[in-house]
LOMARVO-783318 format. One line per 8 residues: number of its first residue (from 1); their letters; for each residue x negated, y, z negated of N, C-alpha, C. Coordinates in Angstrom, 3 decimals. Example, Ala and Ser with C-alpha at 12.3 -4.5 7.8 and 13.67 -1.06 7.14 Angstrom:
# residues 2
1> as> -13.190/-5.690/-7.800/-12.300/-4.500/-7.800/-13.200/-3.300/-7.800; -12.850/-2.250/-7.080/-13.670/-1.060/-7.140/-12.900/0.030/-7.870 $
***
This chain:
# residues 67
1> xxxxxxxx> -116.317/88.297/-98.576/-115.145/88.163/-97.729/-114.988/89.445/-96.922; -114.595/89.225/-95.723/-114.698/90.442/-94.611/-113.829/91.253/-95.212; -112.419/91.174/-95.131/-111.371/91.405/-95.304/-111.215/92.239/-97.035; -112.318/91.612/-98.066/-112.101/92.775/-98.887/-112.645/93.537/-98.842; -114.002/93.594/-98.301/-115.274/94.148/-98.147/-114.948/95.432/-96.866; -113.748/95.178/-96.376/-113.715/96.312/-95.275/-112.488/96.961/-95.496; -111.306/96.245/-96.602/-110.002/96.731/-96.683/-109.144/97.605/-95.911; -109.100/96.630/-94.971/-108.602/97.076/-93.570/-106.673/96.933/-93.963 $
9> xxxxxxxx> -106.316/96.370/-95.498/-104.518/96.201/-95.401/-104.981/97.233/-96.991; -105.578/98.057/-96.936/-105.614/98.807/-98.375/-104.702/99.702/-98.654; -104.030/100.185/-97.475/-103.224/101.261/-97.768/-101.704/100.886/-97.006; -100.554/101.177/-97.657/-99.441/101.277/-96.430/-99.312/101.701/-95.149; -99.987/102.479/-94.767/-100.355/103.119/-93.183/-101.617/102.164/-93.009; -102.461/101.107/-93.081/-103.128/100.262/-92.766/-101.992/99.034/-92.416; -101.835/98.873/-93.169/-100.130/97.818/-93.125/-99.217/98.041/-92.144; -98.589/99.022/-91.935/-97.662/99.319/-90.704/-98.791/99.022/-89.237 $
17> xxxxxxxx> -99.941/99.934/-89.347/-100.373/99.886/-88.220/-101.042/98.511/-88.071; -101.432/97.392/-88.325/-101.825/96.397/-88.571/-100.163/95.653/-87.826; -99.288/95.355/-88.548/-98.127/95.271/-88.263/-97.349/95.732/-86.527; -97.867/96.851/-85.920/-97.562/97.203/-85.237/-98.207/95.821/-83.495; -98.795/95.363/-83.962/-99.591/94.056/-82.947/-98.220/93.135/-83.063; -97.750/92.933/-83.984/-96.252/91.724/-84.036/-95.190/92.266/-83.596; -94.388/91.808/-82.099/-93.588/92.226/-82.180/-92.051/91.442/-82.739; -92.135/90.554/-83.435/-91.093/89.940/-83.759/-90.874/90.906/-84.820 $
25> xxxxxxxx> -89.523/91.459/-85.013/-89.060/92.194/-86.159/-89.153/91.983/-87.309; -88.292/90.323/-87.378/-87.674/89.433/-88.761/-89.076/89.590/-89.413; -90.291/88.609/-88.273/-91.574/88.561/-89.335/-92.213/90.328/-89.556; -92.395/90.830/-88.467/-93.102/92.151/-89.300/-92.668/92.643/-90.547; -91.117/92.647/-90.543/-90.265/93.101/-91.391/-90.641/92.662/-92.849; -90.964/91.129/-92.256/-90.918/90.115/-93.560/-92.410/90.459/-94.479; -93.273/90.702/-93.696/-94.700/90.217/-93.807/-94.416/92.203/-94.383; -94.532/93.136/-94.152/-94.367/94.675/-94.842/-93.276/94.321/-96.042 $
33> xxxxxxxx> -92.888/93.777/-96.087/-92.060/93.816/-97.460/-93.076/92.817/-98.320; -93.130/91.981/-97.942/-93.851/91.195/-99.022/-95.549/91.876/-99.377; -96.176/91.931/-98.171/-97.437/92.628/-98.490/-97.599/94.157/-99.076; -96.797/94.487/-99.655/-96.433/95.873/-100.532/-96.254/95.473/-101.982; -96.333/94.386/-101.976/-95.817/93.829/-103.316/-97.115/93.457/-104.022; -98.571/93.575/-103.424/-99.553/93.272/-103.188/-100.878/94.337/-103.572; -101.738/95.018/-103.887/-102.248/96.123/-104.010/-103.991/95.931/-103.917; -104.015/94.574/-102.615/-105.715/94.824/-102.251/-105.432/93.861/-100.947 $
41> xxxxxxxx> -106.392/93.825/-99.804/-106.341/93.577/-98.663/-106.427/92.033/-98.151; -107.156/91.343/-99.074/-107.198/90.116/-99.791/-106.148/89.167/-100.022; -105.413/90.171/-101.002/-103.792/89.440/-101.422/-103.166/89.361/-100.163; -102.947/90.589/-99.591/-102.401/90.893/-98.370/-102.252/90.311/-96.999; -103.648/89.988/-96.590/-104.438/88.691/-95.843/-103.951/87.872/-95.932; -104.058/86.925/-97.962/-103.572/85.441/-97.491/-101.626/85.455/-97.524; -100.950/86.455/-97.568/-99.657/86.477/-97.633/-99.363/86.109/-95.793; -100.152/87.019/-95.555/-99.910/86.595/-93.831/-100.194/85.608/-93.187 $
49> xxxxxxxx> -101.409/85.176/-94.275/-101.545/83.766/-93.612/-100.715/82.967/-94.192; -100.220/82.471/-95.360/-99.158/82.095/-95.625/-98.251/82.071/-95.031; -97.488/83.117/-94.498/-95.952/83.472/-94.360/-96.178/82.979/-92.084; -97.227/82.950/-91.915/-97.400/82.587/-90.664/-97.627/81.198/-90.391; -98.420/80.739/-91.198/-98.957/79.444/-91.163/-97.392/78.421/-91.179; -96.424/79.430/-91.911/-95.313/78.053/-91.987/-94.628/78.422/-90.031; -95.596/78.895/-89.356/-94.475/78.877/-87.652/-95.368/79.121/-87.186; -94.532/77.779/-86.192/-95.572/77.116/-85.248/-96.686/77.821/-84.725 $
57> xxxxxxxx> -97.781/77.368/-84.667/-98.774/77.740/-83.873/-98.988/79.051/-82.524; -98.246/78.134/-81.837/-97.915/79.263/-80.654/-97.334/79.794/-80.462; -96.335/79.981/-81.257/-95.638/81.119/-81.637/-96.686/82.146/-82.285; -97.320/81.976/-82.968/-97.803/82.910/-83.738/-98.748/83.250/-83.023; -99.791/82.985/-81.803/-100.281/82.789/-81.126/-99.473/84.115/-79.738; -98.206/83.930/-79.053/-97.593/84.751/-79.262/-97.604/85.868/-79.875; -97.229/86.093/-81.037/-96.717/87.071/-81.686/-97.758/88.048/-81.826; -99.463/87.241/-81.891/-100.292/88.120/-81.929/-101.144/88.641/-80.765 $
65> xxx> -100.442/87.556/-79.651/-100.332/88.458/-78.216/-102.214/87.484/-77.977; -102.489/86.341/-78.380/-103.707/85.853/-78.275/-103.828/84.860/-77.282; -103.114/84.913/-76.507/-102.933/83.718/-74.972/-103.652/84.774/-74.017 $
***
């Protein structure tokens, strides 16, 4: 898996700056609180995909600035 193999959400300053691409508050906000709760890049990953996957598409699409 890319994502453990490169642990790009391994650290809290990986997390913020990762975070810093969303600008919706509520979710950054949401997605740094919960992915702290977390302690490998993996867990971290599918929380975001989780916590994204429940809004809508293009919104999130949006949010990650991918139009």
């Amino acid at each position: 898996m890319m994502v453990k193999d490169q642990d790009i959400l391994g650290s809290e300053e990986a997390i913020k700056k990762f975070l810093t691409m969303i600008p919706e508050e509520k979710l950054k906000n949401t997605l740094e609180k919960t992915m702290l709760n977390y302690h490998d890049s993996a867990s971290r990953w599918r929380v975001f995909e989780e916590l994204t996957a429940n809004t809508n598409k293009s919104k999130v699409r949006d949010i990650l600035d991918l139009n």
